[in-house]
MARFI-749054 format. One record per residue: residue in three letters; z, y, x of N, C-alpha, C in turn. Coordinates in steps of 0.2 Angstrom, whole numbers, plus 5000, padded with zeros to 4 digits. Example, Ala and Ser with C-alpha at 12.3 -4.5 7.8 and 13.67 -1.06 7.14 Angstrom:
Ala503949725066503949785062503949845066/Ser503549895064503649955068503950005064/
//
This chain:
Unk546155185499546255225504546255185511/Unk545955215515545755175523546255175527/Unk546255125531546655175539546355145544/Unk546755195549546555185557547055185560/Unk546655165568547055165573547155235578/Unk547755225580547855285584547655265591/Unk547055295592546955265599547255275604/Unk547855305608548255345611548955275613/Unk548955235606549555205606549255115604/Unk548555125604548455045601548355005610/Unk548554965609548654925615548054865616/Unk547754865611547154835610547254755611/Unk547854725610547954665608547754605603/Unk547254655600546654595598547054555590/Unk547854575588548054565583547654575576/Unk547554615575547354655569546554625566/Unk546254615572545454635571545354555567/Unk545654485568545354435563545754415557/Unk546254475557546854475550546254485546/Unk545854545545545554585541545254555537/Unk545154545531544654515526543954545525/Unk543954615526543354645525543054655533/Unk543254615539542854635543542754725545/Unk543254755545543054825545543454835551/Unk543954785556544254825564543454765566/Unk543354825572542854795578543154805583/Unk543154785591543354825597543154885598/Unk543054925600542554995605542855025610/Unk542754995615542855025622543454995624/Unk544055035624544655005628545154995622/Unk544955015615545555005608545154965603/Unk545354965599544954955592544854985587/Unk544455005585544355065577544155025571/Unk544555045566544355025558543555065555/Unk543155015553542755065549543155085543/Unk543155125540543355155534542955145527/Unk542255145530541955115525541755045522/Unk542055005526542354925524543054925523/Unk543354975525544154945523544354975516/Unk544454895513544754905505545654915505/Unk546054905510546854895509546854835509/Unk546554775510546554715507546854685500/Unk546754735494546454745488546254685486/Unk546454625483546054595477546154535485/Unk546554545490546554475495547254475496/Unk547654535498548254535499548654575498/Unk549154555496549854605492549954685496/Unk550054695504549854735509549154725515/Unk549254785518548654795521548954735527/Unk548454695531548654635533548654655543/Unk548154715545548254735550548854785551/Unk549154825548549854855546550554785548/Unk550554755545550854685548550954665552/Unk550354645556550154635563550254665569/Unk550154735567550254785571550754765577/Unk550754755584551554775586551654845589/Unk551154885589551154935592551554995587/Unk551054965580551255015576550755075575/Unk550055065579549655115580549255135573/Unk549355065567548855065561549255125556/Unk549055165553549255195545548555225542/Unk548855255535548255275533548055345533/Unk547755335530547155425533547255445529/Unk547555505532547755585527547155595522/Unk547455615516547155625510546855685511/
//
């Protein structure tokens, strides 16, 4: 399952986006968005999702089932 960011609350502090092992946060515009279609959980690289961690905002979770 993916997540995102809440663009509302993400402060665009640039944390998140070189944790990622799939390359799936980019910037866009004033926040940053997850592709969903590269983000594995960090699956098969790390025990937790690694932008989750990083977060200071808190803005990362995952996307409603």
């Amino acid at each position: 399952m993916a997540h995102q960011i809440a663009t509302d609350t993400c402060t665009a502090c640039g944390a998140c986006e070189p944790e990622c092992p799939n390359s799936a946060i980019s910037h866009k515009g004033k926040v940053y968005k997850i592709d969903a279609k590269k983000c594995k959980d960090c699956v098969g690289s790390f025990d937790s999702p690694q932008c989750v961690d990083v977060c200071q905002s808190g803005s990362i979770s995952k996307i409603a089932a």
